[in-house]
C-alpha positions, -999 to 999 in steps of 0.1 A, spaced: -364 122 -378 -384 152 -367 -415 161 -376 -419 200 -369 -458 214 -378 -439 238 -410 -413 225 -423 -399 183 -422 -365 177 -417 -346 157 -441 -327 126 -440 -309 113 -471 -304 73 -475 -270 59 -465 -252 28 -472 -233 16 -439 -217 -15 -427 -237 -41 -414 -234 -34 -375 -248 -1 -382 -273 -10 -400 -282 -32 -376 -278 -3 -350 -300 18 -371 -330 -2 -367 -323 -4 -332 -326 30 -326 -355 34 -348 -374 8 -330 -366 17 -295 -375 59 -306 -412 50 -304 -423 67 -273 -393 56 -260 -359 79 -249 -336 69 -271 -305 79 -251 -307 57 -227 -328 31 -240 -314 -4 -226 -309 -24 -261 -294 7 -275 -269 11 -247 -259 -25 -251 -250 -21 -285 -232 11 -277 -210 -6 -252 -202 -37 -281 -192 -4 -303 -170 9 -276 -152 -25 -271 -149 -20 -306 -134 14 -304 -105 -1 -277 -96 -21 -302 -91 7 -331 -76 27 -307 -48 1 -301 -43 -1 -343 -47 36 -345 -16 39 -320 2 11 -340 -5 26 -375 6 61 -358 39 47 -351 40 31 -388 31 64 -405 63 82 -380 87 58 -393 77 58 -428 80 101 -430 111 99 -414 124 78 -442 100 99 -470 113 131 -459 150 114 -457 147 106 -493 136 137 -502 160 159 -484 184 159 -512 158 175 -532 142 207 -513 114 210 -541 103 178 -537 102 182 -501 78 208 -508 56 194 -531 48 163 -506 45 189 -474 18 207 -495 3 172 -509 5 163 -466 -14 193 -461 -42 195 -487 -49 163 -476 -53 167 -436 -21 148 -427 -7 181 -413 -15 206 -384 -35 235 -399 -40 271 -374 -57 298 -387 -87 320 -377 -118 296 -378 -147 292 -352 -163 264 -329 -201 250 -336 -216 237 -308 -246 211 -309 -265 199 -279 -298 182 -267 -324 200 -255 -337 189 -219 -355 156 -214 -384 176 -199 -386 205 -221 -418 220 -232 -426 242 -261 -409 278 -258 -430 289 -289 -467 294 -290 -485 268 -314 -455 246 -309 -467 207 -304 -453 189 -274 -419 175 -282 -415 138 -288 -377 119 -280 -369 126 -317 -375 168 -310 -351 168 -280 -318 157 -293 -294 163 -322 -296 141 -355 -269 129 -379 -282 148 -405 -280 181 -381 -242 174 -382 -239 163 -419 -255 200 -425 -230 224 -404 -197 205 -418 -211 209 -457 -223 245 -442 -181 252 -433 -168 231 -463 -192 253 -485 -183 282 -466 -145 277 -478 -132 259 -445 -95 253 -452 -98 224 -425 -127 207 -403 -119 188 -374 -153 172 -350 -146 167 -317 -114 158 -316 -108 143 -352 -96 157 -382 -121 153 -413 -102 142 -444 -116 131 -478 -127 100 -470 -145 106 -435 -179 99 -426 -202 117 -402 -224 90 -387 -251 85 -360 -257 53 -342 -292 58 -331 -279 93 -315 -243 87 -307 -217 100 -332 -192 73 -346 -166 89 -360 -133 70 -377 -141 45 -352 -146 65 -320 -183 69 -301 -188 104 -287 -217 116 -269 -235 151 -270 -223 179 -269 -208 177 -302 -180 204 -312 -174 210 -347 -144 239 -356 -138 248 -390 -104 270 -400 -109 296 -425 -129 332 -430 -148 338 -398 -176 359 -423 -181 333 -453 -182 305 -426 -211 325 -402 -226 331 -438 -225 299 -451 -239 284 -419 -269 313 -417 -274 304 -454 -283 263 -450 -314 256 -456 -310 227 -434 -295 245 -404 -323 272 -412 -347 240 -399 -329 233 -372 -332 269 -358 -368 260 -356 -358 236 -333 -338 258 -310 -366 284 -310 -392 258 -302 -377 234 -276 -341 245 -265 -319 224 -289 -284 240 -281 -265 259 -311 -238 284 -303 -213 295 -326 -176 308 -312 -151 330 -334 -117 322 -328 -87 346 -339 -66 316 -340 -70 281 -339 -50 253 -346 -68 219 -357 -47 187 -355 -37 161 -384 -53 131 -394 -39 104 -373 -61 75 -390 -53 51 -421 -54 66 -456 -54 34 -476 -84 40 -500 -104 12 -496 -133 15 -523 -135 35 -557 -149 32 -594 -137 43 -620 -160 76 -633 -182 74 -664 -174 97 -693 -193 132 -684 -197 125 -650 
């Protein structure tokens, strides 16, 4: 976390499996004076995620071929009734299971330069944590473009559905199962002007500005007249839920 002379970024408390926790700690030990991209006990357990990611990429292309087959027979079924067919085309779609193009724009994150000083006066010198882009730097531009009235997100190259998470190992993104490494790209379909307002109006992004000014964290934002943002290739079996409590 970074601790800027004004204003303290925050960083709210998650519950994740145990490997990242595990990674968590990792990257919070080796951050101590230490760069934490390319810290060697960090990179080791980066590489165990990527084996890891091989092997979701393998079920991903099996489930892919599942899901196929079973639309083919959905959408057989429900050719006799055209309404229907409607109904579970707009259920597909609400949900991120279908391509979405529309006008939108691109976010861009990136890390500032190993060696970069302070840009503003009364700046302090940078430490590792300054210099490169956070999980909750993420978190705050994809609830900026979901509060903006994004019809669709998609980071990097992954559709965001319901269920998705937008986590940090140490600070590498795992995402659905996939590692990706800076710069991160973040589009968002929807109103160019309430998305660009929503994302000026963040409190949080407001904080990481400070960072831009001060030491050269990357932020550039790209309007697009139209983009198209792919489907959600990944399982949607819900795993975990309880029930809500009266008035909640």
């Amino acid at each position: 976390m970074r601790n800027f002379p004004f204003r303290r970024a925050r960083l709210g408390t998650v519950a994740v499996f145990a490997l990242a926790g595990l990674l968590f700690w990792v990257s919070f030990t080796v951050s101590r004076g230490n760069n934490i991209r390319t810290d060697d006990s960090l990179l080791q357990m980066s590489d165990l995620i990527r084996e890891r990611e091989r092997g979701n990429d393998a079920l991903e292309s099996t489930a892919a071929r599942l899901r196929s087959e079973v639309e083919a027979l959905t959408e057989r079924d429900a050719g006799a009734d055209p309404e229907q067919s409607l109904r579970l085309d707009a259920t597909e779609t609400a949900a991120g299971l279908n391509e979405l193009t529309g006008p939108g724009l691109t976010v861009t994150l990136t890390d500032a330069p190993a060696d970069a000083e302070p840009l503003v006066p009364g700046a302090p010198e940078p430490t590792p944590n300054d210099l490169v882009i956070h999980q909750q730097d993420l978190q705050a531009v994809v609830n900026a473009l979901w509060a903006g009235g994004a019809d669709g997100v998609r980071v990097m190259d992954q559709r965001l559905i319901s269920t998705s998470a937008v986590r940090c190992v140490g600070n590498t993104l795992i995402l659905q199962g996939r590692l990706y490494s800076p710069p991160y790209t973040i589009t968002a379909v929807g109103s160019t002007d309430r998305l660009r307002s929503a994302l000026d109006d963040s409190p949080a992004l407001r904080n990481y500005q400070q960072y831009v000014d001060a030491y050269g964290l990357g932020w550039d934002v790209a309007e697009h007249g139209s983009v198209t943002l792919p489907g959600y290739e990944g399982g949607v079996a819900l795993r975990h839920a309880e029930p809500l409590e009266p008035g909640d």
